[in-house]
C-alpha positions in Angstrom: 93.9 -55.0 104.7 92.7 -52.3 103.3 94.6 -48.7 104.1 97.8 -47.6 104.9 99.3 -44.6 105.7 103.0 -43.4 106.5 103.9 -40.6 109.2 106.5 -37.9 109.1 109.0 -39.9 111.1 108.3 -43.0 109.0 105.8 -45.0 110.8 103.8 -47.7 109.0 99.9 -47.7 110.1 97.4 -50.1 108.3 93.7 -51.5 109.2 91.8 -54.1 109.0 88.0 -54.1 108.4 85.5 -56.6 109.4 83.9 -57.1 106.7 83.6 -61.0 106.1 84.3 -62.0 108.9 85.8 -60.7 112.1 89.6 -59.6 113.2 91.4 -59.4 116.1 93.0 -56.4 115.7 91.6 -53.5 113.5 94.5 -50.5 113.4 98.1 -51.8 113.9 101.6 -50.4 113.6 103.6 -52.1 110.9 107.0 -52.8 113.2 110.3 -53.1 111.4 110.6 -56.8 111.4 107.0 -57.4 109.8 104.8 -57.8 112.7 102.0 -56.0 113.5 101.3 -54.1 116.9 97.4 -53.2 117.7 97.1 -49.5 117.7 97.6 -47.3 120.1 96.6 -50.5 122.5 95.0 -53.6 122.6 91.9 -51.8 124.2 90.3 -49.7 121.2 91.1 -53.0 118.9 89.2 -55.4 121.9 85.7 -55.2 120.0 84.3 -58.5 118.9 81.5 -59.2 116.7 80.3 -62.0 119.4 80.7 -59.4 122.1 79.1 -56.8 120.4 76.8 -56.0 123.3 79.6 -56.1 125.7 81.6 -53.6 124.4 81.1 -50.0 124.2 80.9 -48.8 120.3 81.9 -45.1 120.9 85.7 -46.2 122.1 86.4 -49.2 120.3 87.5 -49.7 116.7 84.3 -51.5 115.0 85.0 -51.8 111.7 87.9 -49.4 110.4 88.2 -48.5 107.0 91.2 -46.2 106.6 94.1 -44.3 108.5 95.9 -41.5 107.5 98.2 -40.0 109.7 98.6 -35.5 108.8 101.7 -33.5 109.2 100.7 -32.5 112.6 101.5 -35.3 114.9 98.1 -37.2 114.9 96.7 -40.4 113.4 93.1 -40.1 112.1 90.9 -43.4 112.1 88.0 -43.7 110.0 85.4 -45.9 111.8 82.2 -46.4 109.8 81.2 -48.8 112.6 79.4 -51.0 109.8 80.7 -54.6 109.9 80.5 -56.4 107.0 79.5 -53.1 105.2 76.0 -53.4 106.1 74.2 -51.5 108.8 75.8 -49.4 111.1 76.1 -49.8 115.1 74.7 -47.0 116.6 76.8 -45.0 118.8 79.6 -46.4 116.0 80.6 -44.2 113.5 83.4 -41.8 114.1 86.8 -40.5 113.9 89.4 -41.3 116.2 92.4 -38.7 116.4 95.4 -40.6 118.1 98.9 -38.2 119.3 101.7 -39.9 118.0 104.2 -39.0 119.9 102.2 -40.3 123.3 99.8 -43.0 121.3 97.3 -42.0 123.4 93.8 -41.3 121.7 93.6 -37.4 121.9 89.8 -36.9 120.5 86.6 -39.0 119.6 84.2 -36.9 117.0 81.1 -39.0 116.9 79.1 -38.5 113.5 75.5 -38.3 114.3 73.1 -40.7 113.0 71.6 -37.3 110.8 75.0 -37.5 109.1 76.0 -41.1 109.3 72.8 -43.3 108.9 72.2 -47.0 109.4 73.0 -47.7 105.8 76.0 -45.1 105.8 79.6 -46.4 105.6 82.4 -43.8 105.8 85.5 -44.4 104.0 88.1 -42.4 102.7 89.5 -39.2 104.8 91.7 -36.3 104.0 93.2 -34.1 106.3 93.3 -30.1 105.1 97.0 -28.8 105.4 95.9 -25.8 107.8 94.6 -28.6 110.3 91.1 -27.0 110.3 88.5 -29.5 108.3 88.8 -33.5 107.2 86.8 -34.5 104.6 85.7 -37.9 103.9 83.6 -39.9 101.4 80.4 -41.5 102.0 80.2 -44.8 99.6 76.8 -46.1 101.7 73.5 -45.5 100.8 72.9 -42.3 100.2 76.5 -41.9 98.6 77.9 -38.8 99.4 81.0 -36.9 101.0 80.9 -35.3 104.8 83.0 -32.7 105.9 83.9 -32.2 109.3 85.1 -28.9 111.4 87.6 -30.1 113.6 87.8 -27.5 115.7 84.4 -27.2 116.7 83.6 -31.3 116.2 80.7 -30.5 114.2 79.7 -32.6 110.7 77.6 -32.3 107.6 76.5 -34.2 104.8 77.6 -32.5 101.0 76.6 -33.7 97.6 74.1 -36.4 99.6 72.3 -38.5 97.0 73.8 -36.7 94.1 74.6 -38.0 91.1 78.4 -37.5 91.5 78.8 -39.5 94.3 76.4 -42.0 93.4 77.2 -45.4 91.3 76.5 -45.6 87.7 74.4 -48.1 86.6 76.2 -48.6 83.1 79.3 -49.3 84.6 80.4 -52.9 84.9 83.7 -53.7 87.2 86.1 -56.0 85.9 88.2 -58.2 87.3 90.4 -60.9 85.6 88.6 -60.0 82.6 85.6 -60.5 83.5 82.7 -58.6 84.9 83.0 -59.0 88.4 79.5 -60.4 90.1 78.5 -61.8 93.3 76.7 -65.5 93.5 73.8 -64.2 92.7 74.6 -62.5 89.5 74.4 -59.0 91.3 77.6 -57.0 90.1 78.9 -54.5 92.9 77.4 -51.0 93.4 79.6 -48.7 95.1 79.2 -44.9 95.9 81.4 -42.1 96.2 84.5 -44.1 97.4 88.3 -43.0 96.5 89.1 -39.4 97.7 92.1 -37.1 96.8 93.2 -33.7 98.4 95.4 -31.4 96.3 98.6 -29.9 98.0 97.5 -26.5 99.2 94.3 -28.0 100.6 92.1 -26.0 98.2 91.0 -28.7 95.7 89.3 -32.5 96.5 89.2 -35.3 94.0 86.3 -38.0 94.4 84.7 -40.6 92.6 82.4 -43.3 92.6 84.1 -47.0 92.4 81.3 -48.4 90.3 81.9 -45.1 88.6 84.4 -43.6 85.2 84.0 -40.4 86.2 86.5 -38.3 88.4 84.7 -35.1 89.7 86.3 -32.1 92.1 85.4 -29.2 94.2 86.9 -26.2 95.9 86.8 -26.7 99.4 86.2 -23.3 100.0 82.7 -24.1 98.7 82.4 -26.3 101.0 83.6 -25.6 104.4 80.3 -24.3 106.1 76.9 -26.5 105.9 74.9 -23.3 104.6 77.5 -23.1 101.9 77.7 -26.5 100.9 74.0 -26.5 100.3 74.9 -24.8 97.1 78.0 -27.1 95.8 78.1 -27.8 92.4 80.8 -30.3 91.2 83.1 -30.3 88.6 83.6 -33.0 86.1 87.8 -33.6 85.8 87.7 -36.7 83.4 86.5 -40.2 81.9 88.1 -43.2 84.4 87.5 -46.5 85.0 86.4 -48.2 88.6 89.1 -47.4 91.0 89.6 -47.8 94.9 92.0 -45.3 95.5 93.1 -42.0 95.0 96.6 -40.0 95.6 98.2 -36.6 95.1 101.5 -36.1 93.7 103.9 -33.8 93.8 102.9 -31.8 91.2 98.6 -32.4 91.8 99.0 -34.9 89.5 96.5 -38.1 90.4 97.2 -41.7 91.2 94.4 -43.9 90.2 94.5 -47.6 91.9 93.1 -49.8 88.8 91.4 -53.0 89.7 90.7 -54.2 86.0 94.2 -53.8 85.1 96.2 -54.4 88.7 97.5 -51.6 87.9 98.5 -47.8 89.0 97.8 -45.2 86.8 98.5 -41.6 86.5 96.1 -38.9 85.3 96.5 -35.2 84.5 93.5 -33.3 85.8 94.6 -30.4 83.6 93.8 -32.2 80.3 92.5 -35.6 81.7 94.8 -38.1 80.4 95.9 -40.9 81.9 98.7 -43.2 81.2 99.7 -46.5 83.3 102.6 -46.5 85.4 103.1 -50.7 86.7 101.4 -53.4 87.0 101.2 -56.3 88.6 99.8 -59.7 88.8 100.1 -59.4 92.6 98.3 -56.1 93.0 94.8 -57.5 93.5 92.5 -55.0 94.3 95.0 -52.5 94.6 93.0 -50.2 97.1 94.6 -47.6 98.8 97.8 -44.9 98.6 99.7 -43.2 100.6 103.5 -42.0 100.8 106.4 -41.8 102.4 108.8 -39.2 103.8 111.0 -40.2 101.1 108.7 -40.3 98.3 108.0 -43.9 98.3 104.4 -44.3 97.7 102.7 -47.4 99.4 99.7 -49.5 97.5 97.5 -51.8 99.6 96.5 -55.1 97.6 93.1 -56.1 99.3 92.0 -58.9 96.6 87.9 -58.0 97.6 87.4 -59.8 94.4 88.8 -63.2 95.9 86.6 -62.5 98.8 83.9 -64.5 100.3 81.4 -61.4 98.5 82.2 -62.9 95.0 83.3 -66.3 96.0 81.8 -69.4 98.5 85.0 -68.7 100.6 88.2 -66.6 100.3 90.4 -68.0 97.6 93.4 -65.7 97.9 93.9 -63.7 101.0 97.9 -62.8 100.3 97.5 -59.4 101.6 100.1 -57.6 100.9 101.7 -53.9 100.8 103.5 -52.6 98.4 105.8 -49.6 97.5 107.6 -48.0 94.5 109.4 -44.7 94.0 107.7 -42.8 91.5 110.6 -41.8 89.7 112.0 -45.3 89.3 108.0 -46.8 87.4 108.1 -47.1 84.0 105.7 -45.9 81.8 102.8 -46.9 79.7 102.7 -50.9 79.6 105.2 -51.1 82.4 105.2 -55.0 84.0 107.6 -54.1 86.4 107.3 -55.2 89.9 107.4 -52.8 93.1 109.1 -53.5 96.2 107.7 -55.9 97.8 107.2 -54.9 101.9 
């Protein structure tokens, strides 16, 4: 499990990617007692890997990486459409925009393959607060974010290839303290991954997960192709390799540590950071998102006890979690959030 997101009215949404192996649902609505409900029906979760020519990639979920549901009523589904986080199905990669008030899919915005390549994998959205433009992260090959104009469907590539959304070589990813490495000694080269939108809708957060630095833009530079040719980024601060991003209430930035199965604050005014809990459960603490009462919700995805790193899974307790943010304890906190 990878993201999670929480509507207005409370709602629970998480997804499932197929990335070692396959799933039998992909989006599902967290239900009160603990069980999970495909989302919005068992149709758009009906794709198979075996069946892959059988089924229609434009409407079905192929491999979903993240959900976040906006202030407006709708559900938006990232579908990179790459399973196992290699090459993409063509006709694949899209957002899904579901109502949720009917759960009926409401709109399909295919990326072209000029946006969203065969070695592309979308992965982290944000939603501006005017409803007008969704940004997203690129962490395939060429890194990179894409912005898209909702109203008129229309996509672009920004910063494609540069060296802000790109990996950086001299970064090593730790887990369990040690540098984390697949079975053949490669270590894991991520692009442009975690993404963060500040409150007003006029700032985004990004950085590379094999990456320590945390760069931003104004999305007003941005928010036409012509203009985005021109982007320059700004570097925020010095990080570590995180998965996830978040904004608080005051634009202050949640950082998902995996070294440290930790969360982390940092202060993009002056660019310190301080740790807020840990825990020995949050394994690969991947992805935020929060409440209508504050509560902010972690995913735990434990990629490092994956079948990537390992001959076969060797933990797959997938978990979510949540904590209020004025009840963490500061630096070299060990307490535990609420387990969900």
């Amino acid at each position: 499990m990878t993201g999670v997101t929480v509507a207005p009215d409370g709602r629970i949404f998480v997804n499932f990617p197929r990335w070692t192996e396959d799933t039998p649902v992909s989006v599902a609505e967290l239900m009160p007692d603990g069980s999970t409900k495909p989302y919005p029906n068992e149709e758009w979760n009906g794709w198979r890997n075996a069946r892959m020519s059988e089924v229609s990639p434009n409407d079905h979920f192929v491999c979903v990486q993240s959900v976040v549901a906006d202030r407006r009523g709708s559900l938006w589904v990232v579908d990179p459409a790459a399973p196992n986080a290699e090459k993409t199905v063509k006709g694949g990669p899209k957002i899904v925009e579901v109502d949720l008030k009917s759960n009926v899919v409401k709109r399909i915005f295919p990326i072209a393959a000029d946006v969203a390549g065969p070695a592309s994998y979308l992965n982290d959205i944000r939603i501006a607060p005017d409803g007008k433009f969704a940004y997203l992260t690129d962490s395939g090959s060429p890194g990179g974010l894409i912005v898209l104009n909702i109203e008129s469907g229309r996509a672009w590539r920004v910063l494609s290839d540069d060296p802000s959304t790109q990996f950086d070589p001299s970064v090593t990813v730790m887990s369990d303290g040690q540098p984390l490495r697949r079975p053949d000694g490669r270590q894991p080269l991520f692009n442009a991954d975690s993404l963060a939108l500040t409150k007003d809708g006029n700032t985004l957060y990004w950085q590379a997960l094999t990456g320590k630095t945390l760069y931003r833009i104004a999305t007003s530079s941005i928010q036409s192709a012509d203009a985005a040719a021109h982007a320059r980024p700004e570097t925020v601060a010095t990080t570590e390799p995180v998965d996830g991003l978040w904004t608080g209430e005051h634009d202050e930035i949640y950082l998902s540590s995996i070294a440290d199965n930790a969360v982390k604050v940092l202060n993009p005014s002056d660019g310190t950071v301080r740790q807020l809990l840990t825990d020995s459960r949050l394994r690969w603490p991947d992805t935020f998102a929060q409440g209508p009462d504050g509560a902010i919700y972690v995913t735990a995805s434990h990629i490092q006890d994956s079948p990537w790193f390992h001959m076969a899974w060797t933990d797959k307790n997938f978990t979510l979690f949540k904590f209020m943010p004025s009840d963490a304890n500061t630096v070299g906190s060990s307490r535990e959030p609420n387990r969900q």
